[in-house]
C-alpha positions in Angstrom: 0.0 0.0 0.0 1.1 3.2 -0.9 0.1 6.0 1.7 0.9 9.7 2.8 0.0 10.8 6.5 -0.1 14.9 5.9 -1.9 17.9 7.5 -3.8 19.8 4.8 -3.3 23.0 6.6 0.8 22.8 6.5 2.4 24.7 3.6 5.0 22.1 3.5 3.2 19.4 3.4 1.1 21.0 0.7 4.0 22.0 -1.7 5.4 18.3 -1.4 2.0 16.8 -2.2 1.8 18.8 -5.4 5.4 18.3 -6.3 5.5 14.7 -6.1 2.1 14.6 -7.6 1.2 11.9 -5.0 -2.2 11.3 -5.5 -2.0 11.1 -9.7 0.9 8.1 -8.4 -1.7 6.2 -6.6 -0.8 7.3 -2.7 -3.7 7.4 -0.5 -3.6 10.6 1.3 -4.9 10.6 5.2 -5.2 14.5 6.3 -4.3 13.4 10.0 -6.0 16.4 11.5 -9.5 14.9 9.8 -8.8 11.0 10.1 -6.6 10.9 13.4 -3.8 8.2 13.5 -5.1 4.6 14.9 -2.8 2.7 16.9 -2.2 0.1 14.0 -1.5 2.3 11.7 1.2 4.0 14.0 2.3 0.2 15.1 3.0 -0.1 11.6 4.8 2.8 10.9 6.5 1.8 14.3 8.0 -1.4 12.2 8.7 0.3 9.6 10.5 3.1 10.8 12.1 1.2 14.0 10.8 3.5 17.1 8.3 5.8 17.4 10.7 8.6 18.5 12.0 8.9 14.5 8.4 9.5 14.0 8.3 12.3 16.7 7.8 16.1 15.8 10.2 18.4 18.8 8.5 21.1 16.2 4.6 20.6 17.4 3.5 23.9 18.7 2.4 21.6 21.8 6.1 20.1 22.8 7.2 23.5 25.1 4.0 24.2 26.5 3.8 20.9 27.5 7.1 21.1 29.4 8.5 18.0 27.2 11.7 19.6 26.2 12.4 18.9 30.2 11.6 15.2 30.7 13.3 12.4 28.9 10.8 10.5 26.9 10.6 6.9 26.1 8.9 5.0 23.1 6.2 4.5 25.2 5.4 8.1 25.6 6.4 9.3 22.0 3.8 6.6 20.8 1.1 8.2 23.2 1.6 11.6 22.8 1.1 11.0 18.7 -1.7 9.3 19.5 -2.9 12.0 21.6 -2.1 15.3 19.4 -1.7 14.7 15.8 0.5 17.2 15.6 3.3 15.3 17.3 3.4 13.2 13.9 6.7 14.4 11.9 4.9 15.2 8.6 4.4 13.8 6.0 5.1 10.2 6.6 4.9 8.0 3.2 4.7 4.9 3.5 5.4 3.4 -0.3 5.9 -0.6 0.0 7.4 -1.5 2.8 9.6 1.4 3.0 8.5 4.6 5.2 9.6 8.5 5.0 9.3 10.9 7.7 9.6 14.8 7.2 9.5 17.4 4.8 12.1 16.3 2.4 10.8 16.3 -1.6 13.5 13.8 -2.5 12.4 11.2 0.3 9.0 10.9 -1.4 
């Protein structure tokens, strides 16, 4: 399956949707902020990727107000706090096979 987690309202995410012409290739596109994350389909971008941290935004308008730039984390908590706030997701995330991308990098889509 060929998929892109995204936030419609992020300029970035936006540009790279258009520039990779994403949807044309056959990608699903999952506006995150509409259709929030399930667990499985963060467990599987969790295999993928190899921890949930890699798929952890520090830039989420949340993370200082939250006072999480003071405690160490563990997987356990990056996993629940994107579960909890989609904006913790590092966007996009494409998922293309059985390989995964994280971030706002053109060339990793």
């Amino acid at each position: 399956m060929n998929k892109i987690y995204h936030l419609s309202t992020c300029s970035t995410c936006k540009k790279i949707l258009e520039e990779t012409d994403a949807k044309a290739r056959g990608f699903i596109l999952q506006d995150i902020k509409k259709e929030k994350i399930t667990p499985a389909q963060l467990d599987e971008m969790h295999a993928l990727s190899g921890s949930y941290e890699s798929l952890f935004s520090r830039r989420s308008q949340q993370y200082r107000p939250m006072g999480l730039h003071e405690k160490e984390l563990k997987e356990s908590d990056y996993r629940d706090l994107i579960l909890q706030e989609y904006s913790f997701l590092k966007r996009p995330v494409a998922i293309a096979g059985d390989k995964i991308y994280t971030g706002a990098d053109v060339k990793n889509i």
